[in-house]
C-alpha positions as a Markdown table, in Angstrom:
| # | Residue | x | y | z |
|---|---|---|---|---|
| 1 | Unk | 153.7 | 112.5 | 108.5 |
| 2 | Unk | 151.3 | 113.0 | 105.4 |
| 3 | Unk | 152.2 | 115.6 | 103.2 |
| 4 | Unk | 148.8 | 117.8 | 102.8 |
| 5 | Unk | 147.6 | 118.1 | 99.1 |
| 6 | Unk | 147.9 | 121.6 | 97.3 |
| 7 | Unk | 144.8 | 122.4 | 95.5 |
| 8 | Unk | 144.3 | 123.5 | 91.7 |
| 9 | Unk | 141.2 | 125.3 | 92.3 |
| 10 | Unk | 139.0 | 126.7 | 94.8 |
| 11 | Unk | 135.4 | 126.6 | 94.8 |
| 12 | Unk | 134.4 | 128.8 | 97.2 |
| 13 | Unk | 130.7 | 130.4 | 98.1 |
| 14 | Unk | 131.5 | 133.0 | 95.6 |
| 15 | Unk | 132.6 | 131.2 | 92.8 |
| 16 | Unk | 129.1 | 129.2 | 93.5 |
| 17 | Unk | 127.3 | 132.4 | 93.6 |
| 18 | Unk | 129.0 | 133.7 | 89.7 |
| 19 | Unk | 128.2 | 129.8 | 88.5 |
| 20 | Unk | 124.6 | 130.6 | 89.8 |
| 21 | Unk | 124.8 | 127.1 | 92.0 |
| 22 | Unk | 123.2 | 129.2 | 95.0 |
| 23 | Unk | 119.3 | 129.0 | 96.2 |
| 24 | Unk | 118.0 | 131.0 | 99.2 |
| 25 | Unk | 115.3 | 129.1 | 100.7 |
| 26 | Unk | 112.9 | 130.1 | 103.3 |
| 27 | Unk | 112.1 | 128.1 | 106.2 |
| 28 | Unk | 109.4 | 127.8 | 109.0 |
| 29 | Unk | 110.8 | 125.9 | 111.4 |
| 30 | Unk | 109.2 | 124.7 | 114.8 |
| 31 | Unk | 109.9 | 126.9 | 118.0 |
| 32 | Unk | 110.6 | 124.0 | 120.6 |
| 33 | Unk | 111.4 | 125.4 | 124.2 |
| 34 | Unk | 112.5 | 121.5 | 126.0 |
| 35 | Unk | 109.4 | 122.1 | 128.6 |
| 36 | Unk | 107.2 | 122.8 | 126.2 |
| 37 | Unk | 104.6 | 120.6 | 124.3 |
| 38 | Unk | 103.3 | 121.7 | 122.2 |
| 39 | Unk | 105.4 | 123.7 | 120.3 |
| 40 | Unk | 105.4 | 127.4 | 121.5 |
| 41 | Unk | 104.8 | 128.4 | 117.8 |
| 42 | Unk | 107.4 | 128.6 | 114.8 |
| 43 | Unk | 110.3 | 130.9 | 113.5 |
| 44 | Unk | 111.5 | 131.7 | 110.0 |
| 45 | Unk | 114.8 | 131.3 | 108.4 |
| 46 | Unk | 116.7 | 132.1 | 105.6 |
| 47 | Unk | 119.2 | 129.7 | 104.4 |
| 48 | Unk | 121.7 | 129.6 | 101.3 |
| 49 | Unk | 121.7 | 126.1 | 99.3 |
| 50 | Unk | 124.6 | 125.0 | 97.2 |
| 51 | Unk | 122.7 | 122.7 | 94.2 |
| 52 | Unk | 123.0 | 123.2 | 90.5 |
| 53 | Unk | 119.6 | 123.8 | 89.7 |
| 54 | Unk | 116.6 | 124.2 | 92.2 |
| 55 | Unk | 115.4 | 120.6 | 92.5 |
| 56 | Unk | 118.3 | 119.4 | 94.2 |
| 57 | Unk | 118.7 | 122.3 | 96.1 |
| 58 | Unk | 114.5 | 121.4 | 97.2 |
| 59 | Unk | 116.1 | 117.8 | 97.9 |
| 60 | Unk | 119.0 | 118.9 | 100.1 |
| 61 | Unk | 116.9 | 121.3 | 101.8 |
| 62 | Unk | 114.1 | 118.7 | 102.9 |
| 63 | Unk | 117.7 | 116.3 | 103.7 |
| 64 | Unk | 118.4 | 119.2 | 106.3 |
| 65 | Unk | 115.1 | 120.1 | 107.3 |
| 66 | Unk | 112.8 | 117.2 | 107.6 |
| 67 | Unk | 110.6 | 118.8 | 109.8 |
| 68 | Unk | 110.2 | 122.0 | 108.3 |
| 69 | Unk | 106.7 | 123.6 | 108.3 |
| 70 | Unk | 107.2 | 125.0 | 104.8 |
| 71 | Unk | 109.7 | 126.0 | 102.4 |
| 72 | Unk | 110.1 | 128.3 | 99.9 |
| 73 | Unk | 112.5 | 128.6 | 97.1 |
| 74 | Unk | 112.9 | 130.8 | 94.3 |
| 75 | Unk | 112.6 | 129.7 | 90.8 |
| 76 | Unk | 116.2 | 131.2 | 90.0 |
| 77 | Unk | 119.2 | 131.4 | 91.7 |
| 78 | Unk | 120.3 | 134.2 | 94.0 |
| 79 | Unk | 122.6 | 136.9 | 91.9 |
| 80 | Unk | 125.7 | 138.5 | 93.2 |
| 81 | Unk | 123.7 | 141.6 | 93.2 |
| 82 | Unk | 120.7 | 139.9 | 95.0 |
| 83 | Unk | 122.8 | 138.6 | 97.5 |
| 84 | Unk | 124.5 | 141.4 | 98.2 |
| 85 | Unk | 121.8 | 143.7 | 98.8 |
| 86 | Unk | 120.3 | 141.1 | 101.4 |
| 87 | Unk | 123.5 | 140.2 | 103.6 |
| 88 | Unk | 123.7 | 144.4 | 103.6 |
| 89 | Unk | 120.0 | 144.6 | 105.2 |
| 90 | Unk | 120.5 | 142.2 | 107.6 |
């Protein structure tokens, strides 16, 4: 049996959030019902990216999402504050 490593630090999501390593990015992503063609439309989501700085974060996101109508990301990262305020509306 393997003894398990003990790690030094932790990077969690909100030590990336405080480093300002976090991008929310919108989505429009195609509604596909499997019977359906065409599409029956499109539906919007809001994802978090881990990247430090936005152009990797718009690489990683079109990685994930190659067929993604659109995208939006902000020009600066999301804030604790920001953050907070949207996971409370939701």
């Amino acid at each position: 049996m393997t003894e398990s490593m003990i790690a030094d630090i932790i990077h969690d999501f909100d030590s990336h959030l405080d480093s300002g390593h976090v991008w929310m990015v919108e989505l429009e992503l195609e509604w596909m019902d499997e019977h359906s063609d065409p599409p029956n439309g499109w539906f919007n989501v809001h994802t978090y990216v881990v990247a430090p700085n936005r152009d990797l974060a718009q690489y990683i996101t079109t990685t994930l999402y190659p067929d993604a109508l659109s995208f939006v990301i902000d020009d600066k990262p999301v804030t604790r504050e920001g953050y907070a305020t949207r996971r409370d509306r939701s």
